[in-house]
NURO-337454 format. One record per residue (C-alpha): residue number from 1; residue in one letter; x, y, z. Coordinates in steps of 0.5 Angstrom, whole numbers, plus 2048, in hexadecimal, padded with zeros to 3 digits. Example, Ala and Ser with C-alpha at 12.3 -4.5 7.8 and 13.67 -1.06 7.14 Angstrom:
BEGIN
+-----+------+-----+-----+-----+
|  nr | rest |   u |   v |   w |
+-----+------+-----+-----+-----+
|   1 |    a | 819 | 7F7 | 810 |
|   2 |    s | 81B | 7FE | 80E |
+-----+------+-----+-----+-----+
This chain:
BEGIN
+-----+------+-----+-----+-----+
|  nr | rest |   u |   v |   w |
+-----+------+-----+-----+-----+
|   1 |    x | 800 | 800 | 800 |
|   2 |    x | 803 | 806 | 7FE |
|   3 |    x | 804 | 80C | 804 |
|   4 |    x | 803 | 812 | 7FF |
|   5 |    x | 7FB | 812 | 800 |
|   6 |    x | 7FB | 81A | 803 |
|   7 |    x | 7FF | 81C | 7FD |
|   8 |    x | 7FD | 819 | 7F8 |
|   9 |    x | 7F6 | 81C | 7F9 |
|  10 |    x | 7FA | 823 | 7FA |
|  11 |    x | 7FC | 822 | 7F4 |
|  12 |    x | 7F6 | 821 | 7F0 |
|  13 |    x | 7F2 | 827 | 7F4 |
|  14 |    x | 7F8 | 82B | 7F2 |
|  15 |    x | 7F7 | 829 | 7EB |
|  16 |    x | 7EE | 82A | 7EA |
|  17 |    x | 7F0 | 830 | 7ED |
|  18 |    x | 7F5 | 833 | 7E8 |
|  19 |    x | 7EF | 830 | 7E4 |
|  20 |    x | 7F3 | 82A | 7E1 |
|  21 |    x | 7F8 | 82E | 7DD |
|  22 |    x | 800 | 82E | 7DE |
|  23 |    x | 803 | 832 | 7E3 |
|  24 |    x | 808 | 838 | 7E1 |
|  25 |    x | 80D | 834 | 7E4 |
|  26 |    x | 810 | 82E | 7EA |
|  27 |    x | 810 | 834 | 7EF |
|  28 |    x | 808 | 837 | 7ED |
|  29 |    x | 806 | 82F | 7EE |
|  30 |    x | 809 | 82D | 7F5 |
|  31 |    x | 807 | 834 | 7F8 |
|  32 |    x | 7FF | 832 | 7F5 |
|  33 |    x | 801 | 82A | 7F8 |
|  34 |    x | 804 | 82D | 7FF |
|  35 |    x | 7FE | 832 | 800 |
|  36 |    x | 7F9 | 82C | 7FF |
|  37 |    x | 7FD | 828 | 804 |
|  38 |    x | 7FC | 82E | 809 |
|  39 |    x | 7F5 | 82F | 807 |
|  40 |    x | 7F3 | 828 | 809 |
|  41 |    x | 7F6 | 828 | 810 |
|  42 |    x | 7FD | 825 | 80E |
|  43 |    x | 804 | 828 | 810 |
|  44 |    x | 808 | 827 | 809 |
|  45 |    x | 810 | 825 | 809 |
|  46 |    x | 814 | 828 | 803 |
|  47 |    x | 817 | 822 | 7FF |
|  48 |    x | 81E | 821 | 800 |
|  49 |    x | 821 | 81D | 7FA |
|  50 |    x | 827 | 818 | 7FA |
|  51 |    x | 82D | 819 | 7F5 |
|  52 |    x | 82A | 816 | 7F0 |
|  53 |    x | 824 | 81A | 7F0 |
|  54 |    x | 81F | 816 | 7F4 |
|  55 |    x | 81B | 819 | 7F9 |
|  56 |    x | 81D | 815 | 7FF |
|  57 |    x | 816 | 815 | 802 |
|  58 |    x | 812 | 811 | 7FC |
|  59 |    x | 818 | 80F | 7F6 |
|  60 |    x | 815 | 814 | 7F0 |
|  61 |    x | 819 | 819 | 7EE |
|  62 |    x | 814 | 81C | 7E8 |
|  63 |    x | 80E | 81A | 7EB |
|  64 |    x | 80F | 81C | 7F2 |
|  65 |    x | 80B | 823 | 7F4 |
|  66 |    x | 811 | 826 | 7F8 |
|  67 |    x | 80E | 826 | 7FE |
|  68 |    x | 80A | 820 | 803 |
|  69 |    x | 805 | 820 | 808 |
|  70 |    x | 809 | 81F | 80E |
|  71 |    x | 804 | 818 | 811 |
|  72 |    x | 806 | 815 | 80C |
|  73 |    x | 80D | 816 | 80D |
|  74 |    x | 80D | 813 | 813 |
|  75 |    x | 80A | 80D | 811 |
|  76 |    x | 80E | 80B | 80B |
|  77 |    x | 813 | 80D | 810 |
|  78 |    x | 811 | 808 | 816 |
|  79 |    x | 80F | 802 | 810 |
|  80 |    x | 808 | 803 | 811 |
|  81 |    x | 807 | 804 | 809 |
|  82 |    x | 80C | 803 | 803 |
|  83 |    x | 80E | 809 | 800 |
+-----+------+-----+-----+-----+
Protein backbone atom coordinates (compact mmCIF):
# COMPACT_ATOMS: atom_id res chain seq x y z
CA UNK A 1 0.00 0.00 0.00
CA UNK A 2 1.46 3.00 -1.09
CA UNK A 3 1.85 5.97 1.87
CA UNK A 4 1.63 9.05 -0.26
CA UNK A 5 -2.45 9.20 -0.05
CA UNK A 6 -2.38 12.87 1.33
CA UNK A 7 -0.32 13.96 -1.25
CA UNK A 8 -1.32 12.60 -3.92
CA UNK A 9 -5.07 14.14 -3.39
CA UNK A 10 -3.16 17.60 -2.83
CA UNK A 11 -1.91 17.24 -6.20
CA UNK A 12 -5.18 16.36 -7.75
CA UNK A 13 -7.02 19.27 -5.85
CA UNK A 14 -4.21 21.62 -7.21
CA UNK A 15 -4.37 20.55 -10.37
CA UNK A 16 -8.85 21.00 -10.89
CA UNK A 17 -8.20 24.03 -9.33
CA UNK A 18 -5.74 25.46 -11.83
CA UNK A 19 -8.44 24.00 -14.10
CA UNK A 20 -6.49 20.93 -15.67
CA UNK A 21 -4.14 23.16 -17.38
CA UNK A 22 -0.09 22.83 -16.89
CA UNK A 23 1.41 24.86 -14.46
CA UNK A 24 3.86 27.80 -15.52
CA UNK A 25 6.74 25.89 -14.00
CA UNK A 26 7.82 23.18 -10.82
CA UNK A 27 8.02 25.85 -8.47
CA UNK A 28 3.98 27.33 -9.35
CA UNK A 29 3.04 23.46 -9.00
CA UNK A 30 4.57 22.59 -5.41
CA UNK A 31 3.39 26.02 -4.06
CA UNK A 32 -0.30 24.79 -5.30
CA UNK A 33 0.41 21.16 -3.80
CA UNK A 34 2.21 22.70 -0.73
CA UNK A 35 -1.06 24.98 -0.10
CA UNK A 36 -3.41 21.92 -0.73
CA UNK A 37 -1.63 19.94 1.83
CA UNK A 38 -2.00 22.87 4.38
CA UNK A 39 -5.50 23.36 3.30
CA UNK A 40 -6.29 19.86 4.54
CA UNK A 41 -5.06 20.13 7.94
CA UNK A 42 -1.40 18.66 7.24
CA UNK A 43 2.10 20.15 7.94
CA UNK A 44 3.86 19.73 4.59
CA UNK A 45 7.93 18.53 4.52
CA UNK A 46 9.82 20.00 1.58
CA UNK A 47 11.33 17.16 -0.39
CA UNK A 48 15.18 16.52 -0.17
CA UNK A 49 16.66 14.40 -3.16
CA UNK A 50 19.73 11.93 -3.07
CA UNK A 51 22.61 12.60 -5.46
CA UNK A 52 20.93 10.78 -8.00
CA UNK A 53 18.00 13.12 -8.11
CA UNK A 54 15.54 11.08 -6.18
CA UNK A 55 13.42 12.43 -3.59
CA UNK A 56 14.54 10.42 -0.48
CA UNK A 57 10.79 10.46 0.91
CA UNK A 58 9.13 8.67 -2.02
CA UNK A 59 12.04 7.47 -4.79
CA UNK A 60 10.73 9.92 -7.78
CA UNK A 61 12.49 12.57 -9.13
CA UNK A 62 10.08 14.14 -11.89
CA UNK A 63 7.16 13.24 -10.50
CA UNK A 64 7.70 14.21 -6.96
CA UNK A 65 5.60 17.27 -5.84
CA UNK A 66 8.31 18.75 -3.86
CA UNK A 67 6.94 18.83 -0.81
CA UNK A 68 4.78 15.91 1.45
CA UNK A 69 2.42 15.76 3.92
CA UNK A 70 4.70 15.32 7.15
CA UNK A 71 2.06 12.16 8.65
CA UNK A 72 3.21 10.50 5.81
CA UNK A 73 6.42 10.95 6.56
CA UNK A 74 6.36 9.56 9.35
CA UNK A 75 4.92 6.30 8.59
CA UNK A 76 7.00 5.58 5.47
CA UNK A 77 9.64 6.43 8.03
CA UNK A 78 8.35 3.88 11.07
CA UNK A 79 7.66 1.15 7.86
CA UNK A 80 3.94 1.30 8.31
CA UNK A 81 3.58 2.00 4.27
CA UNK A 82 5.76 1.57 1.59
CA UNK A 83 7.07 4.40 -0.24
Amino acid sequence: MSGWGITYAGMDRAFEKHGRKPFRDRAAHMRAVRHEINAAGYRHIQAHHDQAGNCIYCGESGRCPGVHAEIEISRVMAGQVTP
